[in-house]
N, C-alpha and C positions, 0 to 999 in steps of 0.2 A: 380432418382433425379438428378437435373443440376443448377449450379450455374453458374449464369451471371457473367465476367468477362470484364471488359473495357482494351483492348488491344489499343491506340492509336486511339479511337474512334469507334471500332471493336468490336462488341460484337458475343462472342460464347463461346458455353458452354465447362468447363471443360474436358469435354470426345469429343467433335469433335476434330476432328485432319481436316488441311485444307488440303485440293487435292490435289495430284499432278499438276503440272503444273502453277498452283496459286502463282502467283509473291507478298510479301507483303514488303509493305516500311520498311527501317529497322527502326528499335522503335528508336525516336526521344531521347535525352537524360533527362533523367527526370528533369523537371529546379526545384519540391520542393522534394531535398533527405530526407529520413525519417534517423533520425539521432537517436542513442543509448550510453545512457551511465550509466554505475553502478560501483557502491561505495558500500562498506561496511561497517556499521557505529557500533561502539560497546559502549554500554553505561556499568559504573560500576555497581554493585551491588546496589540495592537501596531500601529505606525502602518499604513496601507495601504502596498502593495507587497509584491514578492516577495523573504522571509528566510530565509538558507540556516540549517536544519536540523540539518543531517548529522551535525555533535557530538552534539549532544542526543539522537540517537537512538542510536547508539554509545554515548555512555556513559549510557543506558537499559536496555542488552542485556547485558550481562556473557555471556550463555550463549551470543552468537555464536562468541564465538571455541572453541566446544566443536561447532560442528554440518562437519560435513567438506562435505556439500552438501544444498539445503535453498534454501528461500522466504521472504523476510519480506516480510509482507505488511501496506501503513500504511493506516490506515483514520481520515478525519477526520472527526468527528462532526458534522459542520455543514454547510448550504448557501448561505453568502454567504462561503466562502472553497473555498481547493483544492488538491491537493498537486501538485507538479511535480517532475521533472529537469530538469535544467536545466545549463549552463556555471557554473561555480562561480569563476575565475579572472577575470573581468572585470566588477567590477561596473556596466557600464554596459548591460551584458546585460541588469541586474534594472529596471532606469529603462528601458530597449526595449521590455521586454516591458509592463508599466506602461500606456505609452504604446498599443501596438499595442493591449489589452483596451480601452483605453477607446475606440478609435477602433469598435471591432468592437461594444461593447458602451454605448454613448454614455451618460452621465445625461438626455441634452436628448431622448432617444426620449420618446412621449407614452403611457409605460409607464401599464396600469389599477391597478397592484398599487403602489400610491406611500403607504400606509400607516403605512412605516416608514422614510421620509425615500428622495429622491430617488436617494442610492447603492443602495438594497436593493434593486430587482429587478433594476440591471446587474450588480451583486454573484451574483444567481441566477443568469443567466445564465454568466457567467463561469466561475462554479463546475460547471455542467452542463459547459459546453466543454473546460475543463481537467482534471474529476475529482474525486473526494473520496476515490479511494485510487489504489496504489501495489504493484505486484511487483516484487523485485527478489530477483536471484537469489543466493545467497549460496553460495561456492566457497572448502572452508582456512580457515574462519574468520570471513570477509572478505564483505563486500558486493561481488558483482562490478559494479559503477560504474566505465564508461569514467574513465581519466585523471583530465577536465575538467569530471566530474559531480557534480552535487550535487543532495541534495532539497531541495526548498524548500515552504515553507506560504507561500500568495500570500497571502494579506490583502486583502478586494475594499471593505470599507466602510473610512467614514471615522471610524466612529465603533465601534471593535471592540471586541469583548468575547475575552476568553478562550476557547482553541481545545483541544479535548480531540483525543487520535489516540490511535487503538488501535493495537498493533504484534503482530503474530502470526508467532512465530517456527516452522515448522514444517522439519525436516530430520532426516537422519540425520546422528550422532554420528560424532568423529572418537575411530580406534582407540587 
């Protein structure tokens, strides 16, 4: 197998090496740098359900409104919670969704992994189902998020502890 690479308009594959002799111009300096940056964000303990986010990570980022287009990419460090998108304007959304996890993911199963109290392995669950991270694509500045979206950190236990996210901003810079 060989993947095509764009070398300065050069293309060859990963495993050729060029010839001896073969003179090639030196690489030009790249005028769009792909730029990186990550932040740690910790939120406290919070009741269960799902709590919208999306301030907090905004004003976590100062350096988005510097990337012209570009990824952020949320990364929550734990498995008895999850990140979401989600409708941001209705909060009756966040009590639906609540509801529908539990029906999907029951306390009353005759779960073996009951250790750590009867919420923590629909909690696991939960969190497999839903995710522990997040792409989102960022355009101008700006997180491209429909409208009526928002991120949210679900909260699956009852008895929670403090939630770490990692946030990884990678993009090119606006001119």
């Amino acid at each position: 197998m060989t993947m095509e690479v764009d070398l300065d308009r050069r293309s060859m594959s990963l495993w050729e090496r060029p010839s001896r002799g073969i003179e090639y111009p030196e690489r030009s300096a790249n005028r769009f740098p792909m730029q990186f940056y990550q932040t740690r964000i910790q939120f406290p303990a919070v009741r269960r359900g799902c709590h919208l986010i999306t301030e907090k990570i905004l004003e976590s980022l100062p350096e988005l409104r510097k990337i012209q287009v570009g990824t952020l990419h949320c990364f929550l460090q734990h498995t008895s919670a999850s990140l979401s998108i989600n409708e941001n304007a209705d909060p009756d959304v966040r009590v639906d969704m609540e509801l529908a996890l539990d029906h999907v993911a029951p306390e009353s199963l005759n779960y073996i992994h009951t250790m750590e109290g009867p919420d923590d392995m629909p909690a696991h669950v939960k969190s497999t189902l839903i995710g522990c991270s997040l792409q989102i694509p960022v355009t101008a500045g700006r997180l491209a998020l429909g409208t009526w979206q928002g991120i949210y950190l679900c909260e699956h236990r009852n008895q929670a502890t403090p939630r770490s996210i990692v946030l990884t901003l990678m993009g090119i810079e606006r001119a």
